[in-house]
C-alpha positions as CSV (number, residue, x, y, z in Angstrom):
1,X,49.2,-13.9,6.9
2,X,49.6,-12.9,3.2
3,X,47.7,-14.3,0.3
4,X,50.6,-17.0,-0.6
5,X,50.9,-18.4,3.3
6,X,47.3,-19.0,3.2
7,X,47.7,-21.1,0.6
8,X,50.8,-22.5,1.3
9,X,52.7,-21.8,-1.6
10,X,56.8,-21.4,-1.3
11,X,56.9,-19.9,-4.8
12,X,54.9,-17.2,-6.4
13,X,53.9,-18.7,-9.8
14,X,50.8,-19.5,-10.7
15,X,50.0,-21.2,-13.7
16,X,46.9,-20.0,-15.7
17,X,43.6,-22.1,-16.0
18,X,43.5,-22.2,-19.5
19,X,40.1,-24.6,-20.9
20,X,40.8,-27.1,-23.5
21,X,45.2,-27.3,-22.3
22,X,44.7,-27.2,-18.6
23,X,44.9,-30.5,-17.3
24,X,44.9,-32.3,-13.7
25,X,49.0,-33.6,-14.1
26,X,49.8,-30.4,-15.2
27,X,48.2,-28.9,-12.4
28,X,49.4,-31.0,-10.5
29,X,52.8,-31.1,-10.9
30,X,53.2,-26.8,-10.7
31,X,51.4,-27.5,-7.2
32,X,53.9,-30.3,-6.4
33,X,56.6,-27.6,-7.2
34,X,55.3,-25.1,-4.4
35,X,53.4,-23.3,-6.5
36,X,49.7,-22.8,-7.7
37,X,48.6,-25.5,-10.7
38,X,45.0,-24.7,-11.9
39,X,42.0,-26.6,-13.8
40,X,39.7,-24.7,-15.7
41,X,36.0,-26.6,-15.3
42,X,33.9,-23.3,-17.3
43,X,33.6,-25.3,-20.7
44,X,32.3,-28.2,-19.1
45,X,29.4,-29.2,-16.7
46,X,29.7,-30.3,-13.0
47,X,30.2,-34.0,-13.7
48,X,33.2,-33.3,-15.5
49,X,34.7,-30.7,-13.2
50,X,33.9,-33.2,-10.0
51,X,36.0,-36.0,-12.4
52,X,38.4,-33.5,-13.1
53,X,38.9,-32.3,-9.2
54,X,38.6,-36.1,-8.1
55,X,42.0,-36.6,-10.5
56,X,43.5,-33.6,-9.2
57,X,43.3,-34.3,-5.6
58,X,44.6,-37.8,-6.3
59,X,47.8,-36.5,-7.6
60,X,48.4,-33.6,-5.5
61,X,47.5,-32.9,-1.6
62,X,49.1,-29.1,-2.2
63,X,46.6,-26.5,-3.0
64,X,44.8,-26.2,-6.3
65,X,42.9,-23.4,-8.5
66,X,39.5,-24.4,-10.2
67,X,38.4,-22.0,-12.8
68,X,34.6,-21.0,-14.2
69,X,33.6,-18.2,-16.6
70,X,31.4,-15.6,-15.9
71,X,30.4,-14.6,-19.2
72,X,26.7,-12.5,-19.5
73,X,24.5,-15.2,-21.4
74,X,24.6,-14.9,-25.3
75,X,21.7,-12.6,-27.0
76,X,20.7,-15.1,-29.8
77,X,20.0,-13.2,-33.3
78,X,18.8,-15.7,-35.6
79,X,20.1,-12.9,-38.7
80,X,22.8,-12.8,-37.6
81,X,23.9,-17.0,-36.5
82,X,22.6,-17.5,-40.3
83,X,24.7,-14.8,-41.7
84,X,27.8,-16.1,-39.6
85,X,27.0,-19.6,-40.7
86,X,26.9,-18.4,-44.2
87,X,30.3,-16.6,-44.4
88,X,32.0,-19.9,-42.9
89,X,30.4,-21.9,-45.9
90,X,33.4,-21.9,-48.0
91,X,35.7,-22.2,-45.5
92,X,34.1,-25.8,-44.6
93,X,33.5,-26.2,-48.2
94,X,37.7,-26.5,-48.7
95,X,37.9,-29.5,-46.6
96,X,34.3,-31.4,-47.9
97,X,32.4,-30.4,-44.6
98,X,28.9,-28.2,-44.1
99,X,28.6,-25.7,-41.7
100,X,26.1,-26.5,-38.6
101,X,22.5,-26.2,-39.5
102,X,22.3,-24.1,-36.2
103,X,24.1,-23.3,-33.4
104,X,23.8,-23.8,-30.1
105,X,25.2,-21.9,-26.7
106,X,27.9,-24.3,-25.5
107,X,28.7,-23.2,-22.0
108,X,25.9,-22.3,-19.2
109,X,27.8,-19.5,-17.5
110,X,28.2,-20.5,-13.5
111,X,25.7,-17.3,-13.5
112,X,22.8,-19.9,-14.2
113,X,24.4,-23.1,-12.8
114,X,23.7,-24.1,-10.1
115,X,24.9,-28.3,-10.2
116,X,28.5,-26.2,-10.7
117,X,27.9,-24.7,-7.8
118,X,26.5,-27.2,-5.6
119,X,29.4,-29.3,-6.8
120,X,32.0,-26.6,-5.8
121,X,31.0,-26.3,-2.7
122,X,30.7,-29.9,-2.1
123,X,34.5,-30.4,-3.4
124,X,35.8,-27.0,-1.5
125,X,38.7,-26.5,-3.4
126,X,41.4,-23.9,-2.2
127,X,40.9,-21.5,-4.9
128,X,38.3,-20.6,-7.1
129,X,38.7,-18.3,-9.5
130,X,36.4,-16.3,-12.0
131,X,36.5,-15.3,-15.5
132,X,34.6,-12.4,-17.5
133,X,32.8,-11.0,-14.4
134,X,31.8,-11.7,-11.1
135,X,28.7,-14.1,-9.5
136,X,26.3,-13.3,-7.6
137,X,26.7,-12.2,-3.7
138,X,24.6,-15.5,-2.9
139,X,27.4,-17.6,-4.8
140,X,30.3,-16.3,-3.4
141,X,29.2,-16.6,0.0
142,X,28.6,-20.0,-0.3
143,X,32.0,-20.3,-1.8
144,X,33.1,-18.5,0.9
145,X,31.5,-21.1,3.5
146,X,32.6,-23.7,2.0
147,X,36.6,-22.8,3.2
148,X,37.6,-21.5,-0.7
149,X,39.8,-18.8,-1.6
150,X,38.3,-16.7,-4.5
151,X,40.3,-15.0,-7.0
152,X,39.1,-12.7,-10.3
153,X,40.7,-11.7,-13.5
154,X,39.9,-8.0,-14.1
155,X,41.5,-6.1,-16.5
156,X,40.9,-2.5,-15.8
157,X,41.1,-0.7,-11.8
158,X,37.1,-0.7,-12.3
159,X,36.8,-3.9,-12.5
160,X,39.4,-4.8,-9.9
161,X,37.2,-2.3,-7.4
162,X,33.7,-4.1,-8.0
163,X,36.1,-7.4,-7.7
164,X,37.1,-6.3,-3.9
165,X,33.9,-4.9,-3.2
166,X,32.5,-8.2,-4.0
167,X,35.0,-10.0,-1.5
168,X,37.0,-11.5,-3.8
169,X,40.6,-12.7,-2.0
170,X,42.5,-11.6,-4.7
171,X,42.5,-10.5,-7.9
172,X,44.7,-11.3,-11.5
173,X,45.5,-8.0,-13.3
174,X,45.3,-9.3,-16.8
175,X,47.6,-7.4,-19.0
176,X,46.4,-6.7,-22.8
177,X,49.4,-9.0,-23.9
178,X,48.0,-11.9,-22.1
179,X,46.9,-15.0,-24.4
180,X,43.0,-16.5,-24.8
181,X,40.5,-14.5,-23.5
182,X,40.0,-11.0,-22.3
183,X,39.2,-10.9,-19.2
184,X,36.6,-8.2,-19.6
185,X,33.4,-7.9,-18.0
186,X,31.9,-6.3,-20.8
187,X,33.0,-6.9,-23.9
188,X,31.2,-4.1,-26.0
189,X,32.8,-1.4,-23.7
190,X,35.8,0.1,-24.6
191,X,38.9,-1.6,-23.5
192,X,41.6,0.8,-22.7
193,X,44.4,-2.3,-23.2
194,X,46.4,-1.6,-20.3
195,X,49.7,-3.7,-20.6
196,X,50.6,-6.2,-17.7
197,X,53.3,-4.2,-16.5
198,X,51.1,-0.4,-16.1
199,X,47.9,-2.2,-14.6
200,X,50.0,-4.4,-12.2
201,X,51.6,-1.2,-10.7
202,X,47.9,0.4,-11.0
203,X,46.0,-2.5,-9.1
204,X,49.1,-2.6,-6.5
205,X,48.6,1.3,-5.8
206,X,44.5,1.2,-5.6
207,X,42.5,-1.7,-5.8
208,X,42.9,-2.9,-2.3
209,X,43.6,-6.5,-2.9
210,X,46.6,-9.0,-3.2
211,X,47.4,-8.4,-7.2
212,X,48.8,-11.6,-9.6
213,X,50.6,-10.4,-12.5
214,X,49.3,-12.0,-15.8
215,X,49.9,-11.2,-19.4
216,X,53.4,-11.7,-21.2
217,X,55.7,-13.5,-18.0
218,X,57.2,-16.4,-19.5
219,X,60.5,-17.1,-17.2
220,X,61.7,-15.9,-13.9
221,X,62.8,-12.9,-14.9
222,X,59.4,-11.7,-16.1
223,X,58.4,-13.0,-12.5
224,X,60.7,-11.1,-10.8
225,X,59.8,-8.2,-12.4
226,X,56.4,-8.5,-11.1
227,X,57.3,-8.8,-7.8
228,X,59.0,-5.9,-8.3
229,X,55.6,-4.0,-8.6
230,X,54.0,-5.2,-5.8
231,X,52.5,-8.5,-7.6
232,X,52.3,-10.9,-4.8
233,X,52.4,-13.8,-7.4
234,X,53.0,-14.1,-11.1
235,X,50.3,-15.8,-13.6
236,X,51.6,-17.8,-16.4
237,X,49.9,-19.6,-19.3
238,X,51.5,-19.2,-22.2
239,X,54.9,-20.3,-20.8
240,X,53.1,-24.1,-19.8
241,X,51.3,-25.3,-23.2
242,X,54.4,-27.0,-24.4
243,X,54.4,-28.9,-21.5
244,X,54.0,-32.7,-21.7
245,X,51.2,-32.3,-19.6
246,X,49.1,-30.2,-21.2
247,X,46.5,-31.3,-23.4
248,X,47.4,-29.1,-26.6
249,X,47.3,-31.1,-30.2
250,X,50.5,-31.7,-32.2
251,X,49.4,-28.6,-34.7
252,X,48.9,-26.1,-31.6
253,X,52.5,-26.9,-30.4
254,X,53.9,-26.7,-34.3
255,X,52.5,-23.4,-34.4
256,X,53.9,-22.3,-30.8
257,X,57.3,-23.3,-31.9
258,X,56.9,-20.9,-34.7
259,X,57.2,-17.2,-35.1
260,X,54.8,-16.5,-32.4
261,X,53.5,-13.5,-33.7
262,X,49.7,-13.5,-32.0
263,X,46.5,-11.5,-33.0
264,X,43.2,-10.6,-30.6
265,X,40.3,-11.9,-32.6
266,X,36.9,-12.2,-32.3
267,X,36.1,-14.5,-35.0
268,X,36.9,-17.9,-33.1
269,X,34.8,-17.9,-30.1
270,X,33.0,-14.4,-30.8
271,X,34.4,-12.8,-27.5
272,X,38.0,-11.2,-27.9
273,X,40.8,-13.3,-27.5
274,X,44.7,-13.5,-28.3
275,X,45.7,-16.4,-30.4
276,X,48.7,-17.2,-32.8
277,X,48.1,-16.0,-36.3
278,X,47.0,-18.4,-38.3
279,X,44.5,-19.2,-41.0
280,X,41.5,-18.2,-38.7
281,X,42.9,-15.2,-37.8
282,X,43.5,-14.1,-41.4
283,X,40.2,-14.9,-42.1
284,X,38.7,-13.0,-39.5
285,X,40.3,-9.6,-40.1
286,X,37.4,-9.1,-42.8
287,X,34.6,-11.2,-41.3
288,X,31.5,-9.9,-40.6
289,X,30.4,-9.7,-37.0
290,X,29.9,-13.0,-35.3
291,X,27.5,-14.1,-32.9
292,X,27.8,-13.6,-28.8
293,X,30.2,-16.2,-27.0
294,X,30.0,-18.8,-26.7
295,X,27.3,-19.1,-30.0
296,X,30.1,-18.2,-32.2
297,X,32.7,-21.1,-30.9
298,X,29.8,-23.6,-32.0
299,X,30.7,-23.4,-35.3
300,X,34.6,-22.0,-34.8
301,X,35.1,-25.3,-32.9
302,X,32.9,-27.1,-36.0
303,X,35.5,-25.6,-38.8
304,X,38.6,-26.6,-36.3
305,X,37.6,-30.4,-36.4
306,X,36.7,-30.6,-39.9
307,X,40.0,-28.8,-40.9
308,X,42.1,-31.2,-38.3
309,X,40.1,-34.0,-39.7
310,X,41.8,-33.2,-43.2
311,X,45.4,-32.6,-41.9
312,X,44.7,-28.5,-41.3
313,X,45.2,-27.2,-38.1
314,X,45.4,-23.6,-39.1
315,X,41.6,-23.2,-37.7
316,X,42.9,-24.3,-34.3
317,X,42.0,-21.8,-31.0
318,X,45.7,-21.4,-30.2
319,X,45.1,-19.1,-27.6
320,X,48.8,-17.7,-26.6
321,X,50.2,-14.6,-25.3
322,X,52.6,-12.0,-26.9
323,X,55.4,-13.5,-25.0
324,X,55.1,-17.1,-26.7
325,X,58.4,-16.7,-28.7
326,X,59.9,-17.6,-25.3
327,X,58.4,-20.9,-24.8
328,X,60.4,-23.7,-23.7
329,X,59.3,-27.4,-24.3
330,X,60.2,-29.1,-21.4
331,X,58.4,-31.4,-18.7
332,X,56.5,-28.7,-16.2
333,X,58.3,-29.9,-13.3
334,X,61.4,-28.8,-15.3
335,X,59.9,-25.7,-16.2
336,X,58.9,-25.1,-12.5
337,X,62.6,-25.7,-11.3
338,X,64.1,-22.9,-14.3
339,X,61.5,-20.3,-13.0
340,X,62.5,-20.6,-9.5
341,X,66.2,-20.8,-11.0
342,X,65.9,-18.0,-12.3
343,X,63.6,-16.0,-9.8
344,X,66.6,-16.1,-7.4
């Protein structure tokens, strides 16, 4: 049985679990379509996922992706939060805001939390999936036992290895043109920025698992082309924020209805991460070093509101892949019946 009839999906497109856009009808209605609609749960705590899935399964009995991060926890450097702080002064300053007076570590990593857990298992969702590393042997086999499929983002053949050696079902080869965050495990090592296309082919030939393209596929074509590789589904993000559905602001879909040239930054969140250019962006080309994710997206997320607050949403985390110049606004069942148009 492959990985798609275990699931039960009649089309291979999965749509990304991207936090903050994600939402349970737009989910929902790419699961309704025959394909895989996600949730991502990592930037909240278990009450809100367990609301989240509660919505999900009430608008969908097809089977669903739940997302957590995996992120190392955050070395705090008190220098270095103050220096950060300090840099972002004027920017606040321009719309009649102050920085935080310190920051704090927004998201406990599903590393160290264990009501997330407890809460996943309880729900058993069809899929969970992981991002920036892997959990614990102990976690995943009580994912495991609890009837879930589990699927990781790796974006190297390294990291795709320790992912099978850890029993992961599947894993999504995230390709260096993908938007929001890089996948990567560690993200002071080099990254050798494999595209989507060279590290789906890669993973196909040696990582030993059922490879999801991701990274750049906005339409059928793009899906097609992964199937082509040996992808035995195709991951898209980008190609969903202008959906109804999703949750992004008026200035994030203004901006993804523009140019689309994107950026990988840093300065936002403090981990890499591809987002369309914008006023952050700029900024951050000559920023000093910010503090560990998720420290840094304290006071990134600070600057956004007080900037929206003022009628600025150049400080926005548009997170969006180099592909985003072929984004089509249109309801995401819509969107699912062009893909599978144009599939074939």
């Amino acid at each position: 049985m492959t990985f798609l009839d275990r699931l039960g999906l009649t089309v291979p497109i999965i749509q990304a679990p991207m936090a903050g856009v994600s939402t349970p009808n737009l989910a929902a209605a790419v699961s309704n379509a025959g394909g895989l609609g996600s949730i991502a749960v990592g930037a909240s705590d278990a009450a809100a996922g367990r609301a989240a899935i509660a919505q999900l399964t009430g608008l969908t009995n097809r089977a669903f992706n739940v997302n957590v991060f995996v992120h190392a926890p955050p070395v705090r450097d008190a220098a270095r939060e103050a220096a950060w702080l300090e840099a972002l002064a004027p920017l606040f300053a321009e719309f009649g805001a102050e920085p935080p007076a310190a920051l704090r570590t927004l998201y406990t990593a599903f590393a160290d939390d264990d009501d997330m857990l407890a809460m996943l298992v309880e729900a058993a969702p069809p899929v969970v999936s992981f991002h920036f590393g892997l959990p614990r042997a102990d976690k995943i086999a009580a994912l495991k036992g609890a009837g879930s499929l589990l699927i990781s983002s790796a974006t190297n053949l390294d990291e795709a290895l320790a992912a099978k050696a850890a029993g992961m079902d599947a894993v999504v080869a995230q390709g260096f043109e993908a938007g929001g965050h890089r996948g990567v495990f560690d993200p002071e090592a080099p990254d050798g920025q494999i595209g989507t296309m060279a590290l789906t082919r890669l993973l196909v030939r040696q990582a030993g698992l059922p490879v999801i393209a991701a990274g750049g596929i906005m339409d059928g074509h793009g899906i097609r082309a992964a199937l082509e590789l040996g992808a035995v589904a195709a991951q898209l993000g980008t190609a969903f924020i202008a959906c109804p559905e999703s949750s992004a602001d008026s200035g994030f879909r203004a901006a993804l209805a523009g140019p689309g040239q994107t950026v990988m930054t840093r300065a936002i969140s403090g981990r890499p991460a591809r987002c369309l250019q914008n006023r952050f962006t700029a900024w951050g080309r000559d920023a000093p070093r910010p503090p560990d994710y998720p420290v840094a997206y304290d006071a990134g997320k600070a600057l956004n509101a007080a900037a929206k607050a003022a009628g600025d949403y150049g400080y926005g985390a548009q997170w969006a892949g180099q592909g985003s110049p072929l984004s089509r606004p249109m309801p995401a069942a819509d969107l699912m019946a062009a893909l599978i148009r144009e599939l074939g």
